[in-house]
C-alpha positions in Angstrom: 242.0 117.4 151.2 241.9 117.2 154.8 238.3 118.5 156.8 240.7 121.5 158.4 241.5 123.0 155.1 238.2 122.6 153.3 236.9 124.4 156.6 239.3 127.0 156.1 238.8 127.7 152.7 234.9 127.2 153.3 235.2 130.0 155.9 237.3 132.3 153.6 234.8 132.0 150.5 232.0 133.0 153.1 233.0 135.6 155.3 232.4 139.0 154.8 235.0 141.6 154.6 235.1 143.5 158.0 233.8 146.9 157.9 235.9 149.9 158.8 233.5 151.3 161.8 232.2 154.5 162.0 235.3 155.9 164.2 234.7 159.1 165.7 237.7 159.5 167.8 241.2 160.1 168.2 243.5 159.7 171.2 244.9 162.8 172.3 248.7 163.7 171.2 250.5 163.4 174.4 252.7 167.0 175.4 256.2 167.2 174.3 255.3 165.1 170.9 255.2 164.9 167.6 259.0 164.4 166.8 261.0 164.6 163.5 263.1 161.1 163.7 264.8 159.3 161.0 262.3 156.9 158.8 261.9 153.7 160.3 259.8 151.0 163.1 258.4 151.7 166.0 259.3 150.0 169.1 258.5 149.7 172.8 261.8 151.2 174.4 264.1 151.9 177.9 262.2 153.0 180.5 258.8 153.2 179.1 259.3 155.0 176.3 259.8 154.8 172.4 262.5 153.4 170.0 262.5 154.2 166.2 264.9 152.0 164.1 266.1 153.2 160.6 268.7 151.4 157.5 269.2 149.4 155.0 267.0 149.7 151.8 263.6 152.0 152.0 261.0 151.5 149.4 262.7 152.1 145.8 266.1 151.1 146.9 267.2 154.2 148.6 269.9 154.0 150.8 269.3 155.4 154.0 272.3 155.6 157.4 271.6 153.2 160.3 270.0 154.7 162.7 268.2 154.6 166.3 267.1 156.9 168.6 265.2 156.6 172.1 262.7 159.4 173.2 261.4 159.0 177.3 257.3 159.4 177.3 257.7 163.5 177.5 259.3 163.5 174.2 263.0 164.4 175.2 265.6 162.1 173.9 267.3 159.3 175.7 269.9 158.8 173.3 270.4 158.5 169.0 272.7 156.1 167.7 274.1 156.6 163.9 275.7 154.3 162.0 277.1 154.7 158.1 276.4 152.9 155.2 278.1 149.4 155.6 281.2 149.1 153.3 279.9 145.7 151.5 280.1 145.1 148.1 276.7 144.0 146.5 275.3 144.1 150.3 273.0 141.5 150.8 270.1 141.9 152.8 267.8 139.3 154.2 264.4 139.7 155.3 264.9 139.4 158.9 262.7 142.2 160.5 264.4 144.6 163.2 262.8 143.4 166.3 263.3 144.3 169.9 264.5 141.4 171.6 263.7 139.4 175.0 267.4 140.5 176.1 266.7 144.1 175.2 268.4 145.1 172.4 267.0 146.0 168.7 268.4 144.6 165.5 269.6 143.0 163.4 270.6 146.4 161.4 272.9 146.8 159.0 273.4 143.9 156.3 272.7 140.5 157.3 275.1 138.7 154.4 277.8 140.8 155.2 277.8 142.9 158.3 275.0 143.6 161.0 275.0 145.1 164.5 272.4 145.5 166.6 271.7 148.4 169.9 271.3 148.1 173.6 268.6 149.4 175.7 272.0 152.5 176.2 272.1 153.4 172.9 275.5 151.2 172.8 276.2 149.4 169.5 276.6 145.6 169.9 276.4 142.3 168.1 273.6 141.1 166.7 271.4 137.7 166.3 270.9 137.2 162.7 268.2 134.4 163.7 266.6 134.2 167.1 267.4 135.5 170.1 265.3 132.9 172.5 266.2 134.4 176.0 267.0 137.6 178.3 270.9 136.6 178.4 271.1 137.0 174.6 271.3 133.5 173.6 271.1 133.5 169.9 269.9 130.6 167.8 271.4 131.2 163.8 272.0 129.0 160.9 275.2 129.1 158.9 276.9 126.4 156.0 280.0 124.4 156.9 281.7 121.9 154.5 280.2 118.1 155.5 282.6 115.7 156.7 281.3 112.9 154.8 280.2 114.6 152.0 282.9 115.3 148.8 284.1 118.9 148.7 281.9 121.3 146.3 280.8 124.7 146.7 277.7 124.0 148.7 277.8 123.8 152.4 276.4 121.5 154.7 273.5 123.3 157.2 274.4 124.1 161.0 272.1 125.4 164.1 274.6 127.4 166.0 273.7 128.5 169.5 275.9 131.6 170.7 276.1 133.8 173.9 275.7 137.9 173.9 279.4 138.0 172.9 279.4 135.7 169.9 281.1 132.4 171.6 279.6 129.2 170.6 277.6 127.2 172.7 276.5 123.9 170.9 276.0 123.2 167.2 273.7 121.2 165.7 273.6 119.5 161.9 272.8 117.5 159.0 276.0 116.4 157.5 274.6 114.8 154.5 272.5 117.4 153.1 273.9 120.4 150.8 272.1 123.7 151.2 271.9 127.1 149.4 271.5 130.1 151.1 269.7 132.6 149.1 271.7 136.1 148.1 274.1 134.9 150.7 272.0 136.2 153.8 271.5 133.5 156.6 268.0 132.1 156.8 265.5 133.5 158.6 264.4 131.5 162.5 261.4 131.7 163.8 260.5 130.1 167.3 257.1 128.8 168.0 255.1 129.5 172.0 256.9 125.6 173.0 260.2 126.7 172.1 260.8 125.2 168.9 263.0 126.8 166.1 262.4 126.4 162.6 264.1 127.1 159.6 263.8 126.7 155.7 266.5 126.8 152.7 267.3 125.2 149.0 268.5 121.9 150.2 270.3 119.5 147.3 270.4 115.7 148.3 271.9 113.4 146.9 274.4 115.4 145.7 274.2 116.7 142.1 270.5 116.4 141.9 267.3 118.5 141.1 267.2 121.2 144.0 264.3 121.4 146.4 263.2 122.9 149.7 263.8 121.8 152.8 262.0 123.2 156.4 263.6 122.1 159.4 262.7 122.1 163.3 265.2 122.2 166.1 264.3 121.5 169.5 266.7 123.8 171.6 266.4 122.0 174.8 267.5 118.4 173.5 269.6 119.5 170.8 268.8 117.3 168.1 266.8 118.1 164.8 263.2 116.9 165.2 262.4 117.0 161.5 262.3 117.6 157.8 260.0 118.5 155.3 260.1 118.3 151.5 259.0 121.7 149.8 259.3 125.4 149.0 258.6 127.3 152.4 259.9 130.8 153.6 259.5 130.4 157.4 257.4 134.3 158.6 256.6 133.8 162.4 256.2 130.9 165.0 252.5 130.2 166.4 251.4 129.0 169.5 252.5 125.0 168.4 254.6 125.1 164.7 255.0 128.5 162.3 253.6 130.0 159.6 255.1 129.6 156.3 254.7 131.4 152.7 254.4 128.6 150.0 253.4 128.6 146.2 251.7 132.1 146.6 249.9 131.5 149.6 250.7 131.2 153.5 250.4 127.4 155.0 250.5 126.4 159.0 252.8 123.8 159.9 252.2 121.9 162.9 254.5 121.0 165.6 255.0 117.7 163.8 255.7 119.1 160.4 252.0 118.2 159.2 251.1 120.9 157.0 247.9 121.6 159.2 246.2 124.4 157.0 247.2 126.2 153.6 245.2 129.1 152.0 246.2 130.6 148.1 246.3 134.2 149.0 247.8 137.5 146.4 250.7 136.5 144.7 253.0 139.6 147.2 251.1 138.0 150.5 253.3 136.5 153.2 256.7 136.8 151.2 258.3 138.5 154.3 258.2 138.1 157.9 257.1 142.0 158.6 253.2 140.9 156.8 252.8 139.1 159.4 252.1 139.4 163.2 251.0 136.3 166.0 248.9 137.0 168.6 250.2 134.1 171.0 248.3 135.0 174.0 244.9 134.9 172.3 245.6 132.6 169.2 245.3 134.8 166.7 247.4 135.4 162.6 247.4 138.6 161.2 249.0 138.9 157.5 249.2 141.9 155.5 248.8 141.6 151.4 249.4 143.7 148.7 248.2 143.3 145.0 248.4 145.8 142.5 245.3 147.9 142.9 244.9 147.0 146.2 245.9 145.9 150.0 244.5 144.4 152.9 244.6 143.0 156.5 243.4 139.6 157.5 243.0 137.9 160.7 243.3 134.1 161.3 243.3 131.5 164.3 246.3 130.9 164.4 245.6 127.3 165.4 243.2 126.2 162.5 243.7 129.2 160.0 239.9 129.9 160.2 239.4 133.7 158.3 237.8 135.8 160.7 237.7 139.3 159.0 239.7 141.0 156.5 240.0 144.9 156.0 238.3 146.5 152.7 240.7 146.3 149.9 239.9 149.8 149.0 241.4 151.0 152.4 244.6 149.8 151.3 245.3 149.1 154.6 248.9 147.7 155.4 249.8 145.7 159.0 251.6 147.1 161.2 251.4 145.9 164.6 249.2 144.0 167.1 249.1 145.0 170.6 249.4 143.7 174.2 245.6 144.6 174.4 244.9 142.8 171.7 244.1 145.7 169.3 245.2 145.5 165.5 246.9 148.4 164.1 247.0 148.9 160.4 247.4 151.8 158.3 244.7 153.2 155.8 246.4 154.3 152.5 243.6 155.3 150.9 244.2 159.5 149.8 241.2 160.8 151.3 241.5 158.8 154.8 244.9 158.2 154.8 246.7 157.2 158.1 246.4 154.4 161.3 243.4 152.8 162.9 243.3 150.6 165.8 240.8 147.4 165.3 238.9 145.3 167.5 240.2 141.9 168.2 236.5 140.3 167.1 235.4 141.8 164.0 238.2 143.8 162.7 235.9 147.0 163.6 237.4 150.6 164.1 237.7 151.2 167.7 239.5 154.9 167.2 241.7 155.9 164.3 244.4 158.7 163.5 244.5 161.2 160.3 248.3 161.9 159.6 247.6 163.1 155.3 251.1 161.3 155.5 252.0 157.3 155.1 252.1 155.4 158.4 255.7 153.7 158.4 255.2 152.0 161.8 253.4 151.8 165.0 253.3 150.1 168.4 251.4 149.8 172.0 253.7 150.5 174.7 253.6 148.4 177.9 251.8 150.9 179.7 248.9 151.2 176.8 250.1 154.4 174.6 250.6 154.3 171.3 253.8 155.4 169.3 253.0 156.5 165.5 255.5 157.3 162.7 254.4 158.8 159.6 256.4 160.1 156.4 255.7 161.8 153.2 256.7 159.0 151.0 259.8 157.6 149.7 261.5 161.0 147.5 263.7 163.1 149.4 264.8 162.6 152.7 263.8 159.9 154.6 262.3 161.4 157.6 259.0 160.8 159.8 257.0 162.5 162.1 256.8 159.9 165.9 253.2 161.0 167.8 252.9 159.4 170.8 249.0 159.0 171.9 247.1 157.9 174.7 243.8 156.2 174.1 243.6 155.5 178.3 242.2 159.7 177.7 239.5 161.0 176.7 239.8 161.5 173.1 238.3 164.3 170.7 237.1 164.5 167.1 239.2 163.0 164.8 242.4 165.7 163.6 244.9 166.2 160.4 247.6 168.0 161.2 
């Protein structure tokens, strides 16, 4: 065992678990909100204002319509865009997050193993990245299976990087020809890209042919085209750090370096880390937030990034649930538990309540804007319809006592 992980582990067994502050604040609602929007994430949107982003499966497997809308600061709306239910079979969805993207659209929505789409900053449907979008001119870094030319034909394909443009024509491919791949529930695999520009990727990988099946994580340099490396072992890839990614593996979450050393791995709850929305990187500041969930309770943890040194975690009888970290470096995570239930924003440091929000209602999503408000959506569970109430508040205001509408 390395000195990096026994100080990791050392630090995890001794910290204790950050305290909630005594919050006695709340940003004031800003005029013209709340609104009732369609159930789904928060982003920054057009213009200085706020995007929410609804479809594809909701809590106990409802089916909910595609849908997006943009609201300017005063609350009136930009524009909504509504899409139906995909006609797929079995519809496979992968665990890509919708994300706003560096050339400005939102997506992937829909299906990503059969059909997906994403939106532009006009409210315009248009195709989507089902990996990485790396740039503002939409350059999109994906992985899809192609039969290998030196390999016999069978029913598993060999693995391809694809770089495409906004409009879907190929750039440059990139492979490994000998190795056979699965893709799990036929959705592609989910890319992350690190702060130096490296893309990574993980998948069941079968080589030679015909024997046991493993995993495999791979790294793709972008800028020289060529595969940098492979790694043995069961890893679901969740977000890129400053140097390498963050990876869930055998019920915990490990750090891979740039190098594909395994730099740091910590055994979290079993439901920790198995999706890229638990997890948020602060790049800027070196800091790895992940969100877990067990079955009597959830909680918020924050890590270097570089070293995965613990540096607080929220109570577990908060049930608090991650949601977003912001330009300021502030933490926002809901509070689930009944009698203080909705967001809080914590301090970078400690994990202490700098000012928090009472909604009565559960906190789907939330998000800093560029100019420092904060958009909060909050539903009455998962019966019925699907529909959330979006506050925008200012903390840059003086606030007042704490409310519950």
């Amino acid at each position: 065992m390395t000195r990096t992980r026994i100080s990791a582990l050392a630090t995890l067994a001794v910290l204790a678990t950050a305290a909630p502050g005594l919050a006695s604040t709340t940003p004031p609602t800003v005029a013209g909100w709340p609104k009732t929007v369609p159930a789904g994430t928060v982003h920054q949107g057009p213009g200085g204002g706020v995007v929410v982003v609804s479809g594809g499966l909701f809590g106990r497997g409802e089916h909910y319509p595609n849908a997006a809308t943009a609201f300017r600061r005063d609350g009136r709306r930009l524009w909504a865009h509504r899409h139906p239910d995909p006609a797929c079979g079995n519809c496979d969805y992968g665990l890509q997050a919708v994300v706003l993207n560096p050339d400005g659209t939102y997506g992937p929505l829909g299906v990503t193993g059969d059909t997906s789409w994403a939106v532009d900053p006009r409210g315009r449907e248009v195709r989507s990245c089902t990996g990485v979008v790396i740039d503002a001119d939409g350059t999109c870094i994906s992985v899809t299976g192609r039969a290998s030319p030196v390999l016999p034909p069978g029913p598993l394909p060999a693995p391809v990087f694809v770089a495409r443009d906004a409009a879907g024509r190929g750039l440059w491919e990139v492979s490994d020809p000998a190795l056979e791949v699965s893709f799990s529930a036929e959705a592609p695999p989910i890319v992350v890209r690190d702060g130096a520009g490296i893309a990574y990727t993980a998948f069941f990988a079968y080589e030679p042919v015909g024997t046991l099946e493993t995993g495999r994580l791979f790294a793709l340099d972008p800028a020289s085209r060529r595969l940098l490396w492979q790694r043995t072992g069961w890893y679901q890839p969740l977000a890129g750090l400053r140097s390498g990614l963050v990876a869930y593996r055998d019920g915990g979450v490990a750090g891979v370096g740039p190098d594909g050393t395994e730099s740091w791995w910590r055994a979290l709850p079993a439901n920790e880390g198995t999706e890229p929305s638990a997890v948020a990187v602060d790049l800027l500041r070196d800091r790895l937030y992940v969100g877990s969930a067990g079955p009597t309770s959830a909680s918020v943890a924050a890590f270097v990034g570089s070293t995965g040194v613990q540096l607080w975690r929220t109570a577990p009888e908060d049930r608090s649930r991650l949601l977003s970290v912001g330009r300021s470096g502030r933490v926002y995570v809901s509070i689930g538990a009944a009698a203080r239930r909705g967001m809080r924003a914590a301090r970078l440091s400690d994990g202490t309540t700098v000012w928090e929000k009472r909604t009565r209602l559960a906190v789907r999503g939330a998000a800093e804007l560029r100019n420092g408000m904060v958009a909060v959506s909050a539903g009455g569970g998962w019966r019925g319809p699907l529909r959330d109430r979006l506050t925008l508040l200012d903390p840059r205001t003086p606030p007042t006592a704490p409310t519950t509408p």
